[in-house]
C-alpha positions as CSV (number, residue, x, y, z in Angstrom):
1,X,73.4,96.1,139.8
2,X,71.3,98.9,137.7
3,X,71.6,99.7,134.6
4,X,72.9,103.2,134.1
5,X,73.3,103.8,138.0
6,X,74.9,107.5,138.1
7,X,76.8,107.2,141.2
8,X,78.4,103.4,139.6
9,X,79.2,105.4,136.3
10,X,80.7,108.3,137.8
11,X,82.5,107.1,141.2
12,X,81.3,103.7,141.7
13,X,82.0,103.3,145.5
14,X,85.3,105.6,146.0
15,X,84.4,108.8,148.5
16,X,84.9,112.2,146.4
17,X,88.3,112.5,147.8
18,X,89.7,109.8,145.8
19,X,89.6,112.1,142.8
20,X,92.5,114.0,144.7
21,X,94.6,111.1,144.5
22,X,93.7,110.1,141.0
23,X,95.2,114.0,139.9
24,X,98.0,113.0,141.9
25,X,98.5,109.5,140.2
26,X,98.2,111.4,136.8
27,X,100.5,114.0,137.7
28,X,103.4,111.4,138.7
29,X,102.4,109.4,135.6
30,X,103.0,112.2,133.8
31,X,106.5,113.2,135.5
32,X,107.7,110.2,135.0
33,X,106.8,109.8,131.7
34,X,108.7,113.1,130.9
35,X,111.3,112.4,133.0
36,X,112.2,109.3,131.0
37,X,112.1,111.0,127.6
38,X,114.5,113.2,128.8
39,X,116.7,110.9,130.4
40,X,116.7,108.3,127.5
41,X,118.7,110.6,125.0
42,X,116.1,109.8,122.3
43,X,117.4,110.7,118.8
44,X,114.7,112.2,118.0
45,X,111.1,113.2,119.4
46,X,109.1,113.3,115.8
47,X,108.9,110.0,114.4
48,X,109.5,106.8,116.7
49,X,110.9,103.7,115.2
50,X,109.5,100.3,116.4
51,X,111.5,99.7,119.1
52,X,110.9,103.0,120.6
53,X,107.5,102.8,119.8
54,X,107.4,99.2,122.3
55,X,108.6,101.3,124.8
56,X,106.6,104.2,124.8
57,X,103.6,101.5,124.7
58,X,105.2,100.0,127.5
59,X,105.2,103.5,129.4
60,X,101.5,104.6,128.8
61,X,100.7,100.8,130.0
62,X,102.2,101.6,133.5
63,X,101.3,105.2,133.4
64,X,97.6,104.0,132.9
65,X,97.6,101.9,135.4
66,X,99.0,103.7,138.4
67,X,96.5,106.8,137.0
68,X,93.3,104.6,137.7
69,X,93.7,101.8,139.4
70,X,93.7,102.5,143.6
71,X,95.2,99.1,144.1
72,X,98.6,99.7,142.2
73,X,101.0,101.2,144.4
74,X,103.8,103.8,143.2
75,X,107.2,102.4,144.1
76,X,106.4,99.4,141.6
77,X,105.8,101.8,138.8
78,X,109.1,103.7,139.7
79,X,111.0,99.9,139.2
80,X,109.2,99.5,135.9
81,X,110.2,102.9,134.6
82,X,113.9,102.7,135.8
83,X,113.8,99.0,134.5
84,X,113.0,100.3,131.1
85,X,115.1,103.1,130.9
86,X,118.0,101.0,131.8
87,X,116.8,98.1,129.1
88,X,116.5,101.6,126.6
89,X,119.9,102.9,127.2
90,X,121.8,99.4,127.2
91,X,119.8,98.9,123.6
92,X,120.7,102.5,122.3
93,X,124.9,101.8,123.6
94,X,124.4,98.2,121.8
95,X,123.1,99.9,118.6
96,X,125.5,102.5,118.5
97,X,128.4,99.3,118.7
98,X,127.5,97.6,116.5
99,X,125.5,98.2,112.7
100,X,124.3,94.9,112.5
101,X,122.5,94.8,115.9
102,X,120.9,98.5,115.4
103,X,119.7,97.3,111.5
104,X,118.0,93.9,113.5
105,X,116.5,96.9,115.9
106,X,115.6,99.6,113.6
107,X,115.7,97.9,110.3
108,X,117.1,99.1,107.4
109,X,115.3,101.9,104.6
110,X,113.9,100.0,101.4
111,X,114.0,100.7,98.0
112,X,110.4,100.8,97.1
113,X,110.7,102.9,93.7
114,X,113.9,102.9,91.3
115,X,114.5,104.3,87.9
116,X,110.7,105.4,88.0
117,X,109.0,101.6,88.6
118,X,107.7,100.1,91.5
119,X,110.3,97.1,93.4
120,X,106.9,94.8,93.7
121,X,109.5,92.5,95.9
122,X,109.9,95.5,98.4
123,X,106.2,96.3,98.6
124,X,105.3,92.5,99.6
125,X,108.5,92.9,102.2
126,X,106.8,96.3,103.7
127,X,103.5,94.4,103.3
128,X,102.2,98.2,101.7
129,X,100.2,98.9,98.8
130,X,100.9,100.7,95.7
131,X,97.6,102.7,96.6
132,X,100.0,103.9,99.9
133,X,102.3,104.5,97.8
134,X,101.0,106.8,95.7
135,X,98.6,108.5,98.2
136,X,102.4,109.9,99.7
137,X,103.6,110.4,96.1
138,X,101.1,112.9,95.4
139,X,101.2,114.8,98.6
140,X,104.7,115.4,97.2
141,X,103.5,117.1,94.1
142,X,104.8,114.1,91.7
143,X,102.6,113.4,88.9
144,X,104.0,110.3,87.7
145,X,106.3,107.9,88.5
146,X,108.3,108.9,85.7
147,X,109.7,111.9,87.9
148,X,111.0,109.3,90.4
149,X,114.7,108.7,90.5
150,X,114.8,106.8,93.5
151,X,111.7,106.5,96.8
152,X,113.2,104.7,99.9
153,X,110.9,103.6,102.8
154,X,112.8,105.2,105.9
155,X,112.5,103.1,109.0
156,X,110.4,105.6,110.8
157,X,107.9,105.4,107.9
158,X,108.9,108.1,105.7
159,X,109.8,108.3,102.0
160,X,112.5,109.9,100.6
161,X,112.3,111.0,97.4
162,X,114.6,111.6,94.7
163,X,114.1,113.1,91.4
164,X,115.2,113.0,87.7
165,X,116.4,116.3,86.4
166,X,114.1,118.3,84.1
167,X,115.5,116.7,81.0
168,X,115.7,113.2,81.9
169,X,112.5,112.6,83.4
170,X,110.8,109.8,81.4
171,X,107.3,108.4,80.5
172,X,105.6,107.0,83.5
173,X,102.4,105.8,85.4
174,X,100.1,108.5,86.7
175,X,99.8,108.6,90.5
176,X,96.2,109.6,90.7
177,X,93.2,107.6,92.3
178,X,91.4,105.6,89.8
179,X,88.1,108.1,89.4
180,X,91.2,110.2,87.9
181,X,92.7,107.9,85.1
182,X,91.8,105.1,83.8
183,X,92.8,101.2,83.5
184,X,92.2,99.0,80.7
185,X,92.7,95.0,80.1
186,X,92.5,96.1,76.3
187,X,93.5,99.5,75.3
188,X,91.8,101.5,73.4
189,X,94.4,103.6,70.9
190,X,98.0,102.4,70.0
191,X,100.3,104.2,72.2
192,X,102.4,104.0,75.4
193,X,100.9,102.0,78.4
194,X,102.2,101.7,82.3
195,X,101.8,98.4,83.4
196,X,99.6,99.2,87.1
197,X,101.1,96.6,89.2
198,X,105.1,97.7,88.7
199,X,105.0,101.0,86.1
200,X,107.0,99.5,83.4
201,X,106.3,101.7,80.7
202,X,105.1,99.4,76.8
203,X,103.9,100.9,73.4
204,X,100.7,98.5,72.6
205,X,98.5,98.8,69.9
206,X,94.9,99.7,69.6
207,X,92.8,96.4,71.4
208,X,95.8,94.8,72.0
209,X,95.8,92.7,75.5
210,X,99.5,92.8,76.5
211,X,101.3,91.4,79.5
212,X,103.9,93.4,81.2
213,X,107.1,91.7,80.3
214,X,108.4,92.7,83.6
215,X,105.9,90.9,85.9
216,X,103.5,89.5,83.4
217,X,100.4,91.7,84.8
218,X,97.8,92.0,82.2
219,X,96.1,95.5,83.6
220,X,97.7,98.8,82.1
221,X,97.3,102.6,82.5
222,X,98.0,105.5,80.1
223,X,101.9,106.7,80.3
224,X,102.0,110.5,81.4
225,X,105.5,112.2,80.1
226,X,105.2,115.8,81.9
227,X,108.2,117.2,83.7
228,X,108.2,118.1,87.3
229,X,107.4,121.7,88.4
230,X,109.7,123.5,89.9
């Protein structure tokens, strides 16, 4: 074999004509593809959940395959799509039976922010940062956590927010990257402090080193109290 041998790279041994039948094995790919979304009664075509996300997988595995490879014939492809249609519908008519079986399948939205403070338990469950967090906070237009009623992680990876009115919103830790606020051990001036591992707001004095009462984190950042824009 040579190294960077055009006619290998390009076509290897196949005659030119065999470029027909690759267009022709993309085209059915593609069909049947299609074909199956719209026969599988999806819910929904802008977020997938996990399970439809094996599927889809699943799908672009087969469709690959039969695209590119001369040695995979097209009648086993049709089996494997029909096979998983069947599979998708029996799952979706199971799910729609029985809550307990579609939660297993879909899981369930978690409370990741309540009363304007992290749920550090939910985090480790997600197995998400706060950075991830806030990064969808602020693409929002929240300033704080403060502002935060409630945040629920929906199953197709979405939060939900939902926020204090004007007059109730509360003291709370800034959502900006850390080049934008700062963190201290020891603070600097007596005054109100959000604890950076689950916002819990705590007036400390001037060089005080406090631990969150909380979750017993040691690292704070300065409280914000601004209401939300409207």
């Amino acid at each position: 074999m040579s190294p960077f041998d055009i006619q290998r790279m390009l076509i290897d041994e196949f005659p030119i004509s065999f470029l027909l039948e690759v267009g022709f094995r993309a085209t059915f790919a593609f069909l049947a593809v299609f074909l199956f979304l719209k026969s599988s009664g999806r819910r929904g075509i802008r977020q997938l959940s996990l399970f439809e996300l094996v599927v889809i997988l699943t799908l672009g595995s087969a469709a690959g395959d039969v695209s590119f490879y001369h040695d995979v014939p097209l009648l086993p492809v049709v089996v494997v799509f029909l096979t998983l249609l069947l599979l998708y519908r029996m799952t979706v008519l199971v799910m729609t039976k029985s809550k307990k079986f579609e939660a297993w399948i879909d899981g369930l939205p978690v409370t990741v922010i309540r009363n304007g403070l992290y749920e550090p338990k939910s985090l480790e469950k997600l197995n998400i940062s706060s950075s991830e967090i806030l990064m969808e906070l602020r693409q929002r237009g929240v300033e704080h956590l403060g502002q935060v009623r409630l945040a629920l992680m929906e199953t197709d990876g979405d939060i939900s927010l939902y926020f204090y009115d004007q007059e109730d919103v509360r003291p709370g830790m800034s959502v900006l990257p850390l080049e934008h606020r700062a963190e201290f051990i020891k603070v600097p001036a007596t005054g109100l402090y959000c604890c950076v591992s689950c916002g819990f707001a705590e007036s400390i004095q001037a060089g005080e080193q406090a631990r969150c009462s909380r979750c017993d984190h040691d690292i704070w950042s300065t409280a914000l109290s601004t209401q939300r824009c409207r």
